[in-house]
MARKE-706750 format. One record per residue: residue in one letter; x, z, y of N, C-alpha, C, O, CB in turn. Coordinates in steps of 0.02 Angstrom, whole numbers, plus 50000, padded with zeros to 5 digits. Atoms other than C-alpha are relative to their C-alpha. Glycine has a CB too. Layout:
MARKE-706750
AXZYXZYXZYXZYXZY;...
end
This chain:
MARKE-706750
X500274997750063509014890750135499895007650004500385011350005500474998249941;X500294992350005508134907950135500125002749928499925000049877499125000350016;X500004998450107508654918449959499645007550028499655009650086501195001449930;X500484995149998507504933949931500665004249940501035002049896499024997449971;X499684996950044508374947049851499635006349967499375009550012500595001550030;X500294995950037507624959849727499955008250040500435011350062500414999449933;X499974992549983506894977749786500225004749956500015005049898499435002450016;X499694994750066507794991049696499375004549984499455007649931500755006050026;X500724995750007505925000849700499364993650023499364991950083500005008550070;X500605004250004504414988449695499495001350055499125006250051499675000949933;X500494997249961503404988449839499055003149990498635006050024500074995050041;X500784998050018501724990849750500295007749981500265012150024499524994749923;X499724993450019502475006049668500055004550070499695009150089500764999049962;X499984994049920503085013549845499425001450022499195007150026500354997250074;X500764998849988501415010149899499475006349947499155011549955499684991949988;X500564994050050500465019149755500455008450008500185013950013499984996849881;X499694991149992501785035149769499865004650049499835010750044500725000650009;X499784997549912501745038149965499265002250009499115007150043500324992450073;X500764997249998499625038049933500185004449946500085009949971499294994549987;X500244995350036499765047849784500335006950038499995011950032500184998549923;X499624994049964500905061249884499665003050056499595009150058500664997850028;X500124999249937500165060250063499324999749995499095000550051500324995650044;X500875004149996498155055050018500024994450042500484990350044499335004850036;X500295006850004497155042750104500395002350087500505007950110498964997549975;X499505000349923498185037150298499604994250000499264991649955501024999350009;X499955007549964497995021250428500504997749947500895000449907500324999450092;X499375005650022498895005550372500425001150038500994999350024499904992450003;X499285001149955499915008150504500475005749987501085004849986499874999750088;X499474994250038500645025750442500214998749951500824998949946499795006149981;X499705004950067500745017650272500644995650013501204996249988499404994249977;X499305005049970501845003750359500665003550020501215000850019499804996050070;X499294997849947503055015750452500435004749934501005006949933499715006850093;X499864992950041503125027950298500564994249940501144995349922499005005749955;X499725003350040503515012550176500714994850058501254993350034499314995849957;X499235000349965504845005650326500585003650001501125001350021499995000150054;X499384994849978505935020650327500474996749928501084997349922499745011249999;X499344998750042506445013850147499994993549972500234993349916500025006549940;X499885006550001506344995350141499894994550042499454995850083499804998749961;X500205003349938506264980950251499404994649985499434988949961500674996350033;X500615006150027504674972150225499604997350090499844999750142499145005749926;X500625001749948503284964650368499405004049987499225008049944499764992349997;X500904996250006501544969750403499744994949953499444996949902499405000050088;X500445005550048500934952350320500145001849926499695001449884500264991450012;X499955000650056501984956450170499705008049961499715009649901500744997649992;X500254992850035501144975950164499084996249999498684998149956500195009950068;X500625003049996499484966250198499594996549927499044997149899500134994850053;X499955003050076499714956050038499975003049956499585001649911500454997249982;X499904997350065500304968649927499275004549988499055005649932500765004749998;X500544996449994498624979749997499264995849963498844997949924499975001450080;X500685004250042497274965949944500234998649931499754996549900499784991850036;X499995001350067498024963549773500035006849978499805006749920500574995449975;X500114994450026498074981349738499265003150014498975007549981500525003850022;X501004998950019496104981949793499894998049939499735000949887499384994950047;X500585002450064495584969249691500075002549929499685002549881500024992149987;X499994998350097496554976549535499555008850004499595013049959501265001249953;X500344994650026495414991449574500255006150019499835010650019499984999749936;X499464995749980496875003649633499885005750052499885011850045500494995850024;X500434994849947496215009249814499744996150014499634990949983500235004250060;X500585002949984495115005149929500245001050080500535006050103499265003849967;X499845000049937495315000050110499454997050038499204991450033500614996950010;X500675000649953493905003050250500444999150067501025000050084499395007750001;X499725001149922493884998050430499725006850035499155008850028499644992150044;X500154995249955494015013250550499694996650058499084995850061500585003950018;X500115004349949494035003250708500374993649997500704991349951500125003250058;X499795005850001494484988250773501025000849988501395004950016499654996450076;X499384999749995496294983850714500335006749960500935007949952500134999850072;X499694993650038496365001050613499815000249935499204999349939499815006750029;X500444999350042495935002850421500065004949979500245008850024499954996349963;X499844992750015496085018550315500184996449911499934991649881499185007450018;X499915003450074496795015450135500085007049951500455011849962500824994249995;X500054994250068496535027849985499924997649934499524993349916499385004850004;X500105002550058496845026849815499485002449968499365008349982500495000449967;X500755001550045495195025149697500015005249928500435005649883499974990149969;X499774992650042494865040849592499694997149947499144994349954499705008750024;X499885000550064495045037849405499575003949972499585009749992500595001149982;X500224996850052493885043149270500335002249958500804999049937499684997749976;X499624996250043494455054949159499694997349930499104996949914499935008350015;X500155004050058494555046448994500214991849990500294989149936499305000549998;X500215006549971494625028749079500805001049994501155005850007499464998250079;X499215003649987496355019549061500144995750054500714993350060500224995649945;
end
């Protein structure tokens, strides 16, 4: 039986802080930066990255093969 136990900091959250601090990085700096302070996978930073596209959040292009670049999506002023 596998039990999941609660992150004391939300990985979407870590994610949105580490871009709002550092700007736009590889996924793979993203990955090492959000490893130092929880134990997640690549699949499960992979996941949390396409649901924070689609809600509009950032935006993730392909550099090269196997590399992407991820930045968060600049906000209108006014816009909630």
């Amino acid at each position: 039986m596998v039990t999941k136990t609660w992150r004391p900091h939300p990985l979407r959250t870590s994610l949105l802080e580490i871009l709002q601090r550092k700007g736009a990085m590889t996924d793979a700096d993203l990955y090492n930066m959000v490893k130092e302070s929880q134990e997640i996978g690549f699949a499960a930073l992979n996941t949390e990255l396409l649901r924070l596209e689609v809600q509009g959040l950032i935006r993730v292009t392909a550099l090269t093969r196997g590399k992407r670049r991820v930045e968060l999506v600049e906000r209108e002023k006014g816009r909630t």
